[in-house]
DRENPAZA-50952 format. One record per residue (C-alpha): residue in three letters; x, z, y; chain; residue number from 0. Coordinates in pm, 1 decimal, decimal comma. Layout:
<sites>
['ALA'; [X; Z; Y]; 'A'; NUM]
...
</sites>
This chain:
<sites>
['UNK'; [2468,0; 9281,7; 11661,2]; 'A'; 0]
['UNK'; [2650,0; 9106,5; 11955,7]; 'A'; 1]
['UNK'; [2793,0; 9342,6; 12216,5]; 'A'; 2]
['UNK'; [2709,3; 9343,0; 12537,7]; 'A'; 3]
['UNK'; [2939,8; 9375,0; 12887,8]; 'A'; 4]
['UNK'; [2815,8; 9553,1; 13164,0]; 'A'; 5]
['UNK'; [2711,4; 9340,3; 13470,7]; 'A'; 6]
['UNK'; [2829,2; 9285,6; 13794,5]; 'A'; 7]
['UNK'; [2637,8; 9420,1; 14031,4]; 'A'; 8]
['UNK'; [2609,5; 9616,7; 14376,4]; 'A'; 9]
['UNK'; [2849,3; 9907,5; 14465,3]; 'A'; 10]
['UNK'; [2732,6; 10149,8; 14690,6]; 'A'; 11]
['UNK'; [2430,9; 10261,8; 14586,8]; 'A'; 12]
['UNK'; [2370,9; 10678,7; 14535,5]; 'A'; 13]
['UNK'; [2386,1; 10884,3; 14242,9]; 'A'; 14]
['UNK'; [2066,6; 10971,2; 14075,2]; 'A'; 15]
['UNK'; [2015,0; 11285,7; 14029,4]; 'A'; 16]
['UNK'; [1975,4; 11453,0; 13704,8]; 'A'; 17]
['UNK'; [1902,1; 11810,5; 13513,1]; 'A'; 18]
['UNK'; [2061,5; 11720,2; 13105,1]; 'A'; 19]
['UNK'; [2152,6; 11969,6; 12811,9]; 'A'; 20]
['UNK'; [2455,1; 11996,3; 12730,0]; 'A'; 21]
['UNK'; [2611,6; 12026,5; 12351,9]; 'A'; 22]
['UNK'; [2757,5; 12337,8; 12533,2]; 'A'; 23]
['UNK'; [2366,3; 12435,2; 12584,9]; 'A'; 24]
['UNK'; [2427,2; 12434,5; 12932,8]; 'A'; 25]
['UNK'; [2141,1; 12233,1; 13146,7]; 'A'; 26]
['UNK'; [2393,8; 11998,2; 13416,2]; 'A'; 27]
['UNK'; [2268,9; 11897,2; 13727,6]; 'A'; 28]
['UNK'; [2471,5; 11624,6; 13953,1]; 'A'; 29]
['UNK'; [2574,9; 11909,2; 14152,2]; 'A'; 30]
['UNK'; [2718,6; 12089,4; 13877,0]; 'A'; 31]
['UNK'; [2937,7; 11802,4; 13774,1]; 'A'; 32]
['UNK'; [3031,8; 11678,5; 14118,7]; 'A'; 33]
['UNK'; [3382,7; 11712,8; 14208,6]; 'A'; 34]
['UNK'; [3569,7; 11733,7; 14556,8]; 'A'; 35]
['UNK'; [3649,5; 11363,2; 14462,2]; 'A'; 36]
['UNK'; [3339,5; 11266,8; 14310,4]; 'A'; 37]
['UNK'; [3223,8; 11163,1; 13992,5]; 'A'; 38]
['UNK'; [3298,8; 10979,9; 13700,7]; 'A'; 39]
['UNK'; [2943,7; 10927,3; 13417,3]; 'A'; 40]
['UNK'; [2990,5; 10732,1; 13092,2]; 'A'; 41]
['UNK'; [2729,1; 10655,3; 12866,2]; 'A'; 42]
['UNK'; [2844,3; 10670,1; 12547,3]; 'A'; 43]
['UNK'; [2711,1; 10751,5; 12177,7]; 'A'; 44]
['UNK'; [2883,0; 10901,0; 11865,6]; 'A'; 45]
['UNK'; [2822,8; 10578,6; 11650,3]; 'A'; 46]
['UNK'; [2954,2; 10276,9; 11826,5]; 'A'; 47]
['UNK'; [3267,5; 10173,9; 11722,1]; 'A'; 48]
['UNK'; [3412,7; 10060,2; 12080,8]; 'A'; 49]
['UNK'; [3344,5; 10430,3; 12184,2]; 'A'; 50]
['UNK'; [3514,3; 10557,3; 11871,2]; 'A'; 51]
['UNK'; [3791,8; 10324,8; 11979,0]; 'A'; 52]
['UNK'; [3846,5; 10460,7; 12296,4]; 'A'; 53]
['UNK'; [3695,2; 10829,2; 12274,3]; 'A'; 54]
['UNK'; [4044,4; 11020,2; 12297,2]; 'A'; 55]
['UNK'; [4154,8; 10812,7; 12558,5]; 'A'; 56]
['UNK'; [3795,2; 10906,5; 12700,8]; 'A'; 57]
['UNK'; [3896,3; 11234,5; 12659,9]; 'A'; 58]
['UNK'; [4215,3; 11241,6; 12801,1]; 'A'; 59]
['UNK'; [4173,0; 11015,8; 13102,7]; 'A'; 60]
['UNK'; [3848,8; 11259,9; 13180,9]; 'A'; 61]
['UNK'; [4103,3; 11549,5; 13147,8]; 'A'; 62]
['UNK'; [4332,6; 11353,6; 13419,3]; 'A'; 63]
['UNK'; [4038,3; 11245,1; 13631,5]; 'A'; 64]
['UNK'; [3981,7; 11645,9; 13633,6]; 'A'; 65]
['UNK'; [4266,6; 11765,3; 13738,2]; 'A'; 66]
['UNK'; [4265,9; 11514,9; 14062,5]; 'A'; 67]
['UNK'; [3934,5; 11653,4; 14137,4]; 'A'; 68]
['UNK'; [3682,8; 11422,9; 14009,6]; 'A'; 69]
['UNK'; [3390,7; 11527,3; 13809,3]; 'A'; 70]
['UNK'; [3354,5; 11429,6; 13480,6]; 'A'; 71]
['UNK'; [3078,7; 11408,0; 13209,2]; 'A'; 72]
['UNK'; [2956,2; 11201,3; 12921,7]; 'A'; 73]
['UNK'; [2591,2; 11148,0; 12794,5]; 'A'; 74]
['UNK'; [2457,6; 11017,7; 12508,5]; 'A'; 75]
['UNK'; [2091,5; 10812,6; 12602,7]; 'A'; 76]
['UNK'; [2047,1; 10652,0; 12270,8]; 'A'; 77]
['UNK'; [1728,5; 10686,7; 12035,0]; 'A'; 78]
['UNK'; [1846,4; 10950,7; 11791,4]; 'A'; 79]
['UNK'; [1536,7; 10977,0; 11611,2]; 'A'; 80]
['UNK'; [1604,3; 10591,3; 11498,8]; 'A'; 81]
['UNK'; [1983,0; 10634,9; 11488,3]; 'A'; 82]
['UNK'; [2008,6; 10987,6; 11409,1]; 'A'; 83]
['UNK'; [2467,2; 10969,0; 11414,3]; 'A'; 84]
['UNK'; [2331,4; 11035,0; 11824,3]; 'A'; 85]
['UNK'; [2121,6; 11315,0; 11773,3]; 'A'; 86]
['UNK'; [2218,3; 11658,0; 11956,6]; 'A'; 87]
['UNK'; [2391,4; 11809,1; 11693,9]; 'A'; 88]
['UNK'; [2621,3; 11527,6; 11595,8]; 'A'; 89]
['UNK'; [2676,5; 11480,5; 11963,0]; 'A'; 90]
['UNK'; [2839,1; 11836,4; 11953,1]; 'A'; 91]
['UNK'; [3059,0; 11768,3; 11667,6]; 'A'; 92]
['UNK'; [3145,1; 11425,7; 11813,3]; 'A'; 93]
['UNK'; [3275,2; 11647,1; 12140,1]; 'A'; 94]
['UNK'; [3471,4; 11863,0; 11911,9]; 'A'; 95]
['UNK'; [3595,0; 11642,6; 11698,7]; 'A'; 96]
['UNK'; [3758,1; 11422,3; 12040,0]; 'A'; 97]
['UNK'; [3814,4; 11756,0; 12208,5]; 'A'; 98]
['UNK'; [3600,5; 11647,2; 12473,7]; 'A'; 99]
['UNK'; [3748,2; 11850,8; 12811,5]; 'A'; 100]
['UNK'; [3450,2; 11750,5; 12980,9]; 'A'; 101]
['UNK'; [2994,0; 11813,0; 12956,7]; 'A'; 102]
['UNK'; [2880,2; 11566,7; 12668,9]; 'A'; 103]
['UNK'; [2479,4; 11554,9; 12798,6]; 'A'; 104]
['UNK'; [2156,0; 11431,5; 12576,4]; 'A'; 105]
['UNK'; [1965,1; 11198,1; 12780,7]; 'A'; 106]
['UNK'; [1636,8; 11247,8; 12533,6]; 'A'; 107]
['UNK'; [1423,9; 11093,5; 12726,7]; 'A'; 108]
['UNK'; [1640,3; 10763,1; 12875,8]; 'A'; 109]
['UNK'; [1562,8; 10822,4; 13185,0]; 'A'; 110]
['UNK'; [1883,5; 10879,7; 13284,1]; 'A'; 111]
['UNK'; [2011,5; 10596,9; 13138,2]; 'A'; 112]
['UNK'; [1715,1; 10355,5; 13284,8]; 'A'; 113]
['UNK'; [1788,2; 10521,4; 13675,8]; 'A'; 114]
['UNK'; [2190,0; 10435,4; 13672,1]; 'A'; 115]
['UNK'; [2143,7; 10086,9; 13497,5]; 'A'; 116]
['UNK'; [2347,5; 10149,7; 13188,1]; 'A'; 117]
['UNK'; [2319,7; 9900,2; 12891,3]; 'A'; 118]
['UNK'; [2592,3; 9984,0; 12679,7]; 'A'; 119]
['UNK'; [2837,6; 10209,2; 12530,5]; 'A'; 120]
['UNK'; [3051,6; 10289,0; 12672,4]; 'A'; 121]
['UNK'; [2965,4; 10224,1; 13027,7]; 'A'; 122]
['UNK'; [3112,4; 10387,1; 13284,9]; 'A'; 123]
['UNK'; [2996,3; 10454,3; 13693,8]; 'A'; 124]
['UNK'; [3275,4; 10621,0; 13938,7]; 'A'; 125]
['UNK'; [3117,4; 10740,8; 14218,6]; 'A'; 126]
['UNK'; [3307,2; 10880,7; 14540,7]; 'A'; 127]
['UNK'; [3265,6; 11183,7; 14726,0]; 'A'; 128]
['UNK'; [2943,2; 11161,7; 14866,6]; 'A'; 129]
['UNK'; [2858,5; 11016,1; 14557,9]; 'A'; 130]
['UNK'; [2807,4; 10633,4; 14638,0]; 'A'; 131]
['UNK'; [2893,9; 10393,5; 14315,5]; 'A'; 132]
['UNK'; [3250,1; 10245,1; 14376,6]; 'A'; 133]
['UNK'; [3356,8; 10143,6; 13992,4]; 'A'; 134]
['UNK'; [3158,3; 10007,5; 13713,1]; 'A'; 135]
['UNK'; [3384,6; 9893,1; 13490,7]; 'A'; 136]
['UNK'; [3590,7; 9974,7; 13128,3]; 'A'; 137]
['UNK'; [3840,6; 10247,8; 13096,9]; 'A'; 138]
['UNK'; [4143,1; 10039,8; 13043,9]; 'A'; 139]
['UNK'; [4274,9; 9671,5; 12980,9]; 'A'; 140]
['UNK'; [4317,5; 9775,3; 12565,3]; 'A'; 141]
['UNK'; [3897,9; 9765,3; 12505,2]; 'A'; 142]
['UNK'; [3886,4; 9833,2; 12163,3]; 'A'; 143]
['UNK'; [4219,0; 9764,7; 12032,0]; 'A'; 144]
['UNK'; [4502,9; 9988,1; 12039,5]; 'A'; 145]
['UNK'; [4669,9; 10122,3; 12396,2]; 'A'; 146]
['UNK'; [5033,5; 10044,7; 12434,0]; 'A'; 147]
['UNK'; [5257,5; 10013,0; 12687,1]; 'A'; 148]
['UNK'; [5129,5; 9750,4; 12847,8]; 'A'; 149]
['UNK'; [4806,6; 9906,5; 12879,0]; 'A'; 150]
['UNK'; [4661,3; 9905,2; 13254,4]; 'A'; 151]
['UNK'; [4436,2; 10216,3; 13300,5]; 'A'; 152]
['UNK'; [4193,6; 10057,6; 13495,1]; 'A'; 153]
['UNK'; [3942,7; 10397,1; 13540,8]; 'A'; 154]
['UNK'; [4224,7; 10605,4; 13617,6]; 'A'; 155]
['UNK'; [4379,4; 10372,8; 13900,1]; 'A'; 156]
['UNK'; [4029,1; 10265,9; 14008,5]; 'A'; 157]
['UNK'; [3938,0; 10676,6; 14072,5]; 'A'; 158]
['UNK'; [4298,8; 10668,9; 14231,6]; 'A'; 159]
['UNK'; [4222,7; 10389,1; 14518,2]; 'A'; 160]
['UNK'; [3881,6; 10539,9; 14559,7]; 'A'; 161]
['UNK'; [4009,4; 10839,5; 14653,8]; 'A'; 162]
['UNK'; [4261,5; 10730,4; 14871,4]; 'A'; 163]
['UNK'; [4057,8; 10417,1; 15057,0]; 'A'; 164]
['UNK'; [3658,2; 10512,7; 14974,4]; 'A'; 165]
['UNK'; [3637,8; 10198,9; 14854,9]; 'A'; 166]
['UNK'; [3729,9; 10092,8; 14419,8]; 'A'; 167]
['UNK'; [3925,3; 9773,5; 14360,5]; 'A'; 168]
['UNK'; [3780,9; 9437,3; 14465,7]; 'A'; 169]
['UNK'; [3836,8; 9321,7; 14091,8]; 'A'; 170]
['UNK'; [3637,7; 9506,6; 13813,4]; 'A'; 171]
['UNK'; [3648,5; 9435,4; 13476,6]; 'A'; 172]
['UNK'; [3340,3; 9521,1; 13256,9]; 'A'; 173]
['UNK'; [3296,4; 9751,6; 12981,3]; 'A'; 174]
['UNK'; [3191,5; 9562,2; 12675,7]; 'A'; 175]
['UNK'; [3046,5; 9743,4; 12382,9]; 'A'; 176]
['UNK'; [2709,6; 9852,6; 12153,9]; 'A'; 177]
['UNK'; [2363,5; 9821,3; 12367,5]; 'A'; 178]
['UNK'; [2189,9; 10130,2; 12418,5]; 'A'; 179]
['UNK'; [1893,0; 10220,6; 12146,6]; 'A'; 180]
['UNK'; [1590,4; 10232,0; 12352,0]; 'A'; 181]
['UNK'; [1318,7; 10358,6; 12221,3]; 'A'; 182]
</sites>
């Protein structure tokens, strides 16, 4: 199955909101998850291999996105009855497993998924304060491969200019990886 990038479109546009369970049980609203900052969301799934790729640097750039006060969360909108690696329970251990510092959320129905526009996994919205999209892009310059040195963390110093200039870079890369299972 190709993969699929994320496509460019308009920035600005609102948050939708959102009531999900969490593999911590908790239900999440937007407001829960909302930080002073804003908000980073990134549709992911447990069996794609460009989110196994990247999930501990998912997990550890949500962790520093965190501490600068941005909201952070991760659901999973994929049909887990046909692909059932996504279902809730293997979402949990998938958390775990990547020490996940941040909500992991079941999108069951894809409605979720079908309100913010997301196609792949992983694909990833940062929205600002007042929660207005200003990133859609991939977390950093490695994709799939391997971060090194050289690796530009594109999330992390999109998140940064956001918060310091409301607006994200004029230059976003997208996320490429697996499309999303609808139903």
């Amino acid at each position: 199955m190709p993969a699929l990038e994320t496509p460019q479109g308009e920035l600005g546009w609102p948050a939708a909101e959102f009531g999900l369970k969490g593999v911590d049980g908790r239900l999440w609203s937007l407001g829960d998850l909302r930080g002073v900052r804003g908000l980073v969301l990134m549709f992911i799934c447990n069996h794609c291999p460009y989110v196994i790729a990247v999930a501990d640097r998912l997990a550890a750039t949500g962790a520093e996105l965190a501490e600068r006060g941005y909201g952070v969360a991760a659901i999973c909108s994929n049909d887990a009855e046909a692909y059932p690696a996504d279902n809730f329970e293997n979402m949990a251990s998938f958390a775990r497993e990547h020490a996940f510092p941040f909500p992991y959320l079941h999108d069951e129905t894809q409605e979720v998924a079908k309100a913010y526009g997301a196609v792949c996994t992983p694909d990833i919205f940062g929205f600002d304060a007042m929660l207005d999209l200003r990133y859609r892009g991939r977390l950093d310059s490695a994709g799939r491969g391997a971060a090194d040195a050289d690796t530009v963390p594109e999330l992390l110093l999109a998140m940064q200019q956001v918060a310091l200039t409301g607006r994200g870079p004029e230059v976003q890369h997208p996320s490429i990886g697996c499309s999303i299972k609808w139903r």
